[in-house]
C-alpha positions in Angstrom: -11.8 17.0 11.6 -8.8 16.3 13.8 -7.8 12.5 13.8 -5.6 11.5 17.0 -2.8 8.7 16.4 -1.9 8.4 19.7 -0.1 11.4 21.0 0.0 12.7 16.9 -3.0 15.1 15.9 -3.3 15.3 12.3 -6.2 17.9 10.7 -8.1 16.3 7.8 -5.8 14.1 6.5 -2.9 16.4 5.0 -2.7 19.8 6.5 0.3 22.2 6.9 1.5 24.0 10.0 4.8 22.3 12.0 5.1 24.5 14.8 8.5 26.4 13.8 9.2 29.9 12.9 7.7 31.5 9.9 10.5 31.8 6.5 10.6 35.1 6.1 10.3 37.2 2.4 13.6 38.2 0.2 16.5 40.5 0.8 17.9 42.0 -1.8 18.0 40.0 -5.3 17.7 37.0 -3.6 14.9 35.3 -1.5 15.3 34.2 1.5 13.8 30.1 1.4 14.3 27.3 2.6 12.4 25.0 5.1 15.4 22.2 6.1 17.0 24.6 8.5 20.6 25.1 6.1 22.3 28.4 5.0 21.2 28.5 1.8 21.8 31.4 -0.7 20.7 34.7 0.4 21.3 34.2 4.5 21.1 31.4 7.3 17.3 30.1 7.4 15.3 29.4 10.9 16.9 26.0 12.1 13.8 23.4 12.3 16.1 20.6 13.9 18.5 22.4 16.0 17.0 20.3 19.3 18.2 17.2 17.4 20.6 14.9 18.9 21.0 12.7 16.2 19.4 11.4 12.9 17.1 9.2 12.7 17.8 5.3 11.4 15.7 4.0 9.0 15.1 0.4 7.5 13.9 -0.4 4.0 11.3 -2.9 3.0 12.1 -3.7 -0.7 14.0 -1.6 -3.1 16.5 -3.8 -4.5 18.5 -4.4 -7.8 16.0 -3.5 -10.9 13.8 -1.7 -8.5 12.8 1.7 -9.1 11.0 3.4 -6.3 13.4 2.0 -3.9 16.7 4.6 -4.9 14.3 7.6 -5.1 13.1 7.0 -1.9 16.9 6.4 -0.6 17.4 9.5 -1.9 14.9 11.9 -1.2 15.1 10.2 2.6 19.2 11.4 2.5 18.9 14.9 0.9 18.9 17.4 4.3 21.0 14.9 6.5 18.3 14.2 8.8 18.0 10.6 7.9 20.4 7.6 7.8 19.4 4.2 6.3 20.9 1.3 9.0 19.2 -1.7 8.3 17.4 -3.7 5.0 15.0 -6.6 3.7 15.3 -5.5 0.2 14.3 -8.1 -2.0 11.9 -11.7 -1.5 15.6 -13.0 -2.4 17.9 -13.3 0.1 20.9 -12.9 -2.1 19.5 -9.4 -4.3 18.7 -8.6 -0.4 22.8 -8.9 0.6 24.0 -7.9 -3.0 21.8 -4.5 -2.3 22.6 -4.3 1.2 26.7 -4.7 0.5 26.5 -2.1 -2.4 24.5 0.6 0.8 27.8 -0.1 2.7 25.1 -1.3 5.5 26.5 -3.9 8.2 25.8 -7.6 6.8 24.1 -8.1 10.0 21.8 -5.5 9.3 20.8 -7.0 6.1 17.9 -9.6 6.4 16.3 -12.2 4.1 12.9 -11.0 4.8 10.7 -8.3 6.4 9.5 -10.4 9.4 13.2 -11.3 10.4 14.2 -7.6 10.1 11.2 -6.7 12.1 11.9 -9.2 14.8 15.7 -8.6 14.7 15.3 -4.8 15.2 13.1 -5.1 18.0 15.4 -6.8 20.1 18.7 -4.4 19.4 19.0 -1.6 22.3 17.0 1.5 22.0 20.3 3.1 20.8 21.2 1.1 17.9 17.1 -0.5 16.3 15.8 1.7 13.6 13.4 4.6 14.3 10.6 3.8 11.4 10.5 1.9 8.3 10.1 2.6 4.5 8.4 0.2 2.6 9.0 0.3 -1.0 7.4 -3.0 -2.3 4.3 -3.8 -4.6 1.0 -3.0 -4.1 -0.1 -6.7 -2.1 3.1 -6.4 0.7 2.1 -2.8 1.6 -0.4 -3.7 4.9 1.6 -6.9 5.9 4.5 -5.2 6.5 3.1 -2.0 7.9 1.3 -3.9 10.1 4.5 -6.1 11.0 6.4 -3.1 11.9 3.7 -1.2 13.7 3.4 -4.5 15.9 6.8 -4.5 16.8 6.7 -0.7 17.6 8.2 0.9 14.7 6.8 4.0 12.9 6.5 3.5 9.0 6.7 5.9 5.6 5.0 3.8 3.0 4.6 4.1 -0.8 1.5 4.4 -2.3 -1.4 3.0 -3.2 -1.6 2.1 0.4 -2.9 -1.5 0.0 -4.4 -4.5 -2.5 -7.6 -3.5 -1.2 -10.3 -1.3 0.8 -10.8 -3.9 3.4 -6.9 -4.0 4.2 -6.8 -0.3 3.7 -9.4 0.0 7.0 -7.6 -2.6 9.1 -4.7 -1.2 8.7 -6.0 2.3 10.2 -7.5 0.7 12.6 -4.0 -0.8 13.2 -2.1 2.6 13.2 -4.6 4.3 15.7 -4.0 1.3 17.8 0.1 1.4 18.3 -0.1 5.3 18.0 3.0 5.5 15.8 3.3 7.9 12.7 2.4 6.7 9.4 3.1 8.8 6.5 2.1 7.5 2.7 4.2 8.8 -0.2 1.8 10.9 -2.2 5.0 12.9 -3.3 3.3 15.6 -5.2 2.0 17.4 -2.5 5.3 17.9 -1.0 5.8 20.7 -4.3 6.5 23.9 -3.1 4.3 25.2 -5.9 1.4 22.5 -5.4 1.4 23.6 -1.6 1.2 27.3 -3.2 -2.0 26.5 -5.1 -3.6 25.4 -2.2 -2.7 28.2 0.0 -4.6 30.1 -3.1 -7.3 28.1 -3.0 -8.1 28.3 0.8 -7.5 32.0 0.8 -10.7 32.7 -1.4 -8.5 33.9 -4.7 -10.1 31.2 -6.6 -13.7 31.8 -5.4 -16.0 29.3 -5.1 -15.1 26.3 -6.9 -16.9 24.8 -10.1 -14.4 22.1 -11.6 -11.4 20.1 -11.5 -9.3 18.3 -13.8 -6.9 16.3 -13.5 -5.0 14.2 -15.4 -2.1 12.2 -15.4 -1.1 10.5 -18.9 2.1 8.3 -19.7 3.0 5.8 -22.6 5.5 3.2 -21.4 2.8 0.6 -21.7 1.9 1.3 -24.9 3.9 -2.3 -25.6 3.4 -5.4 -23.8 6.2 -5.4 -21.9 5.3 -7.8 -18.5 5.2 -10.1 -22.1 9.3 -10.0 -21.8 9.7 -9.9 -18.3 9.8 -5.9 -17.6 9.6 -6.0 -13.9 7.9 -3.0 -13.1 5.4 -4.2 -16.0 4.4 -7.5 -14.9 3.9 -6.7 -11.3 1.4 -3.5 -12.2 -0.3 -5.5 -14.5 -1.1 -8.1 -12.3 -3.9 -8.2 -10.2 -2.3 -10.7 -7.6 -0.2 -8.1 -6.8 -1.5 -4.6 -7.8 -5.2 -5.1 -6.7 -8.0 -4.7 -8.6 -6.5 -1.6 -11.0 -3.6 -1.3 -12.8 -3.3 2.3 -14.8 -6.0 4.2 -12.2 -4.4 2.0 -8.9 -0.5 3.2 -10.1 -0.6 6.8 -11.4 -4.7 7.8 -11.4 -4.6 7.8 -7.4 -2.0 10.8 -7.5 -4.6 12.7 -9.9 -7.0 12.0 -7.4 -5.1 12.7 -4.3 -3.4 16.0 -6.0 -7.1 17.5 -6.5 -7.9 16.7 -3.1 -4.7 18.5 -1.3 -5.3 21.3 -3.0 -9.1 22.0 -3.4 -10.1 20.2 0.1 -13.1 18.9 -2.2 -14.5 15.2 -1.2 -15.9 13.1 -4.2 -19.7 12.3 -3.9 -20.2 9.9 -6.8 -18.2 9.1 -10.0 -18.8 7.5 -13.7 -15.6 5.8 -14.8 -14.5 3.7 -18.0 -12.1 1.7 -17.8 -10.1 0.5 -21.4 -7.7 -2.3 -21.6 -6.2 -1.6 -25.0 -2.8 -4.2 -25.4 -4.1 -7.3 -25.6 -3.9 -9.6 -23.0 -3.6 -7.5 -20.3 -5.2 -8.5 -17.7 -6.3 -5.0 -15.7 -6.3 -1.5 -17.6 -4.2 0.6 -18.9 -6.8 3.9 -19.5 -9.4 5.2 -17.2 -11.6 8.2 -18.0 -13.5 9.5 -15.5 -16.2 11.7 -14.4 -16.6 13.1 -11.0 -19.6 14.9 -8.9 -17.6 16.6 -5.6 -19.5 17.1 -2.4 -21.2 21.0 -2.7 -21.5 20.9 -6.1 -18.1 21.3 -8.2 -18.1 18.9 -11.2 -14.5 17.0 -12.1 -13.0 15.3 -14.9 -9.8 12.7 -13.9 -8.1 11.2 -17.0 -5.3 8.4 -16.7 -3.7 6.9 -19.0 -0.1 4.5 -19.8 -0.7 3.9 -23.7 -1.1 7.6 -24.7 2.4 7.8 -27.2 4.8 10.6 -26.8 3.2 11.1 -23.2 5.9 10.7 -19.9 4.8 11.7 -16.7 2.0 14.4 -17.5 0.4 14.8 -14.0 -1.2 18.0 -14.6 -4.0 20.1 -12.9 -6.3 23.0 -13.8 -8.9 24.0 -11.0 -12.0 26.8 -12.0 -13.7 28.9 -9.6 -15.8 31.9 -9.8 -13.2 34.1 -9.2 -9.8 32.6 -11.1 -8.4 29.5 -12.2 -5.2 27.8 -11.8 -3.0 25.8 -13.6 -0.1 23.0 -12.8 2.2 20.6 -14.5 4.4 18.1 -12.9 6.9 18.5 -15.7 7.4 22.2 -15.0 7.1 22.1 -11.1 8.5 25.4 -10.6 5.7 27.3 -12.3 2.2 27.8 -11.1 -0.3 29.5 -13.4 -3.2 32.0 -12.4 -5.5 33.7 -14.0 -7.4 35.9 -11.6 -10.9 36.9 -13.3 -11.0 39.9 -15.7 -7.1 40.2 -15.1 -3.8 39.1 -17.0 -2.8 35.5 -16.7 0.1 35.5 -13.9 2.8 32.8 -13.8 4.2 32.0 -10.4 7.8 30.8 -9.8 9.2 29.0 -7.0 11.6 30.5 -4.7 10.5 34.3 -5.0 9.4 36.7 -2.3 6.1 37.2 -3.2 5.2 33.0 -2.8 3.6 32.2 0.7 5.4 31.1 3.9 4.2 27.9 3.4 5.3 27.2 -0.5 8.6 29.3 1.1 9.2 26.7 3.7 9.4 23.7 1.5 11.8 25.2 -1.0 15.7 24.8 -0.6 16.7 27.0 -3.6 16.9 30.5 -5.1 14.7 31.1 -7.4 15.7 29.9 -11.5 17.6 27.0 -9.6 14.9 24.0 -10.4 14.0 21.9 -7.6 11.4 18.8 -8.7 11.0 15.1 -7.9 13.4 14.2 -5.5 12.9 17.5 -3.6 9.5 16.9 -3.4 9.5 13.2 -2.1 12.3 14.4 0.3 9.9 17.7 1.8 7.1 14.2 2.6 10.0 13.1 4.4 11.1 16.1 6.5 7.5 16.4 7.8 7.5 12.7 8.6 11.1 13.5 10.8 9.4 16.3 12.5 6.4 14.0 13.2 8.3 11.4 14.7 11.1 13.1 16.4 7.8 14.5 18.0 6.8 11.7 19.4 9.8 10.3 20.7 9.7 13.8 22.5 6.4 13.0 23.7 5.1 16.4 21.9 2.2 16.8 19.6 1.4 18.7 16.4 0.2 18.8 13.1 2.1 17.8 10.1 2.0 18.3 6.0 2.5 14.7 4.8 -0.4 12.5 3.7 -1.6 9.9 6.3 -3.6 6.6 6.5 -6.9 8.3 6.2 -5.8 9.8 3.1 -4.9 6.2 2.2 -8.1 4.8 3.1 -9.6 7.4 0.7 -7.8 6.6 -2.0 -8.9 3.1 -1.4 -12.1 4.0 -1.2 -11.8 5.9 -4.9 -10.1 3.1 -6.5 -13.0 0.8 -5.2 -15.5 2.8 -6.2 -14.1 3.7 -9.7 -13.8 -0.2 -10.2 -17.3 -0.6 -9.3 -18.5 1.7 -12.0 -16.7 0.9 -14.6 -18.3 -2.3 -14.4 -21.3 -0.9 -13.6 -23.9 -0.2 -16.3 -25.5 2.6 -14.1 -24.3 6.3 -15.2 -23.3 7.2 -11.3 -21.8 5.6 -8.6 -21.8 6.8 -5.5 -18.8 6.9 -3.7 -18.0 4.4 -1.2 -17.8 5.7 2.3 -14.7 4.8 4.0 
């Protein structure tokens, strides 16, 4: 299906394809890759932005002192130079706010006490000077505010993810991005893995077959302890339904195993069976979900998440079985994919080498046994969101590889539906059409 946001056409959600040339194989020892349009090692690469006149300007919507998601987004927004951060509300206090602001070198006049003055104050500075989108970095419950503040006011917006508190705000807000037209791009930062977007391209080229299950998982331990109990910021606001919705554990880390199977099977989820565990006491949402899933066509799923399991960091791992091959991913290696083609050796795939697709080779900056990983991956979400936008300031149209607000509808739609079941005493729960 092909979604139109204003001049934008986006193909089901996240699919690949920005018009630009093709990366070509390796020379010699070393591959040619690279997507960002640099001279990287092994000969100049195709130049995506050479018809750019400038960078874009960016504001931020949270990310302030003791944030976490805020610098990695700064970062990953910085990498290729394509990006430069102007303007800030980075904190519901006004002095964190200025303190964050002065310590980005940003103008003080640039720096604003909350979200609806910045939105309102870069409106009314000349088309030259106001900031070209918005990243919004806050909890869960100031996602669809402020996107919808900024979309109001004309601006186009990169926002973290789960997309909203809630289904209901999830739909009004799409309703709300088709309506202005402008690009909105939701930080699903896995997908933008060079090696993730290889084990798709495997997928939708037949290798696997047809396909008969997916797991995925994604287990931590940091919450193992009570630790919104001391005042652990990033604790307290998960934990809390006020401001993280109706989930905690499946909401934070659980909707990336979801949205990770997705990308790269293209599988739709016709009904689930989740369980849901609080195990630290007084908690007030969970911190363990186990589910079951039944996918549209017939493929069967399992989607474990979990933020007690000890000795566990950030485990988001994949294995996907079809009838002709399976594959194999782990966020913690990112540079290797696994496949096992049937009746032949396993194979292990590394980034950066010739025989990778174009696709995998456009979103890779290094030579291969150089690792690239998080902040390369967020940044690739980033790139396509630059192309998308420059784009439409160009009055051009295209298709993009960056998760949009129907894949953060969906997500909402999961999460709602998981909720439902686990409170549920019924075995299946049909998923909740969004």
């Amino acid at each position: 299906m092909v979604h139109e946001l204003g001049n934008l056409r986006y193909r089901g959600g996240m699919r690949l394809g920005r018009r630009t040339p093709k990366v070509r194989g390796s020379t010699g020892g070393f591959p040619l890759v690279g997507g960002a349009g640099f001279p990287y090692v092994g000969g100049s690469q195709p130049n995506f932005y050479m018809s750019a006149k400038r960078k874009l300007r960016y504001g931020m919507v949270g990310g302030g002192q003791n944030a976490f998601i805020g610098a990695v987004h700064r970062l990953a927004a910085s990498l290729d130079g394509q990006i430069e951060l102007v303007a800030g509300a980075f904190s519901a206090d006004p002095k964190n706010s200025q303190l964050t602001g002065e310590q980005l070198f940003l103008k003080p006049a640039r720096v604003y006490a909350s979200y609806a003055e910045m939105a309102r104050g870069e409106a009314a500075l000349p088309a030259e000077e106001r900031i070209d989108f918005v990243s919004i970095v806050t909890p869960n419950f100031l996602h669809a505010p402020v996107a919808t503040t900024f979309l109001k006011a004309g601006f186009h917006v990169v926002c973290d993810k789960p997309m909203t508190l809630d289904l209901k705000e999830a739909k009004a807000l799409r309703a709300t991005v088709r309506k202005s037209g402008k690009v909105f791009a939701l930080t699903h930062n896995y997908t933008g893995y060079p090696m993730v977007k290889e084990a798709r391209e495997l997928v939708r080229a037949g290798k696997l077959g047809k396909i008969l299950k997916v797991v995925a998982e994604y287990p931590q331990g940091w919450l193992l302890d009570k630790l919104e109990a001391d005042g652990q910021k990033q604790a307290a606001w998960r934990s809390d339904p006020k401001k993280a919705g109706a989930s905690c554990c499946l909401g934070d880390i659980g909707t990336h195993a979801e949205n990770l199977g997705r990308y790269i099977t293209g599988l739709h989820i016709e009904s689930l069976c989740a369980a849901f565990t609080t195990f630290v006491p007084g908690r007030k949402l969970e911190d363990d979900a186990n589910l079951l899933l039944r996918y549209e066509g017939g493929a069967q799923g399992v989607l474990h998440a979990s933020q007690i399991s000890c000795g566990e960091e950030n485990n988001l791992n994949i294995r996907v079985y079809g009838t002709l091959g399976s594959l194999a991913w782990q966020q913690e290696h990112p540079n290797e994919l696994k496949f096992c083609p049937k009746g032949e050796p396993a194979r292990i795939l590394r980034r950066g080498n010739g025989y990778v697709s174009d696709v995998a080779k456009k979103f890779t900056r290094l030579p291969f046994g150089h690792p690239e990983a998080f902040i390369e991956a967020f940044a690739n979400i980033y790139l396509e969101a630059v192309a998308a936008i420059r784009d439409a300031q160009d009055g051009k149209t295209g298709t993009y590889d960056f998760p949009t607000v129907d894949d953060g509808v969906y997500g909402m739609a999961f999460l709602e539906t998981a909720v439902k079941s686990a409170k549920s005493t019924a075995k299946w729960t049909k998923f909740i059409k969004a």
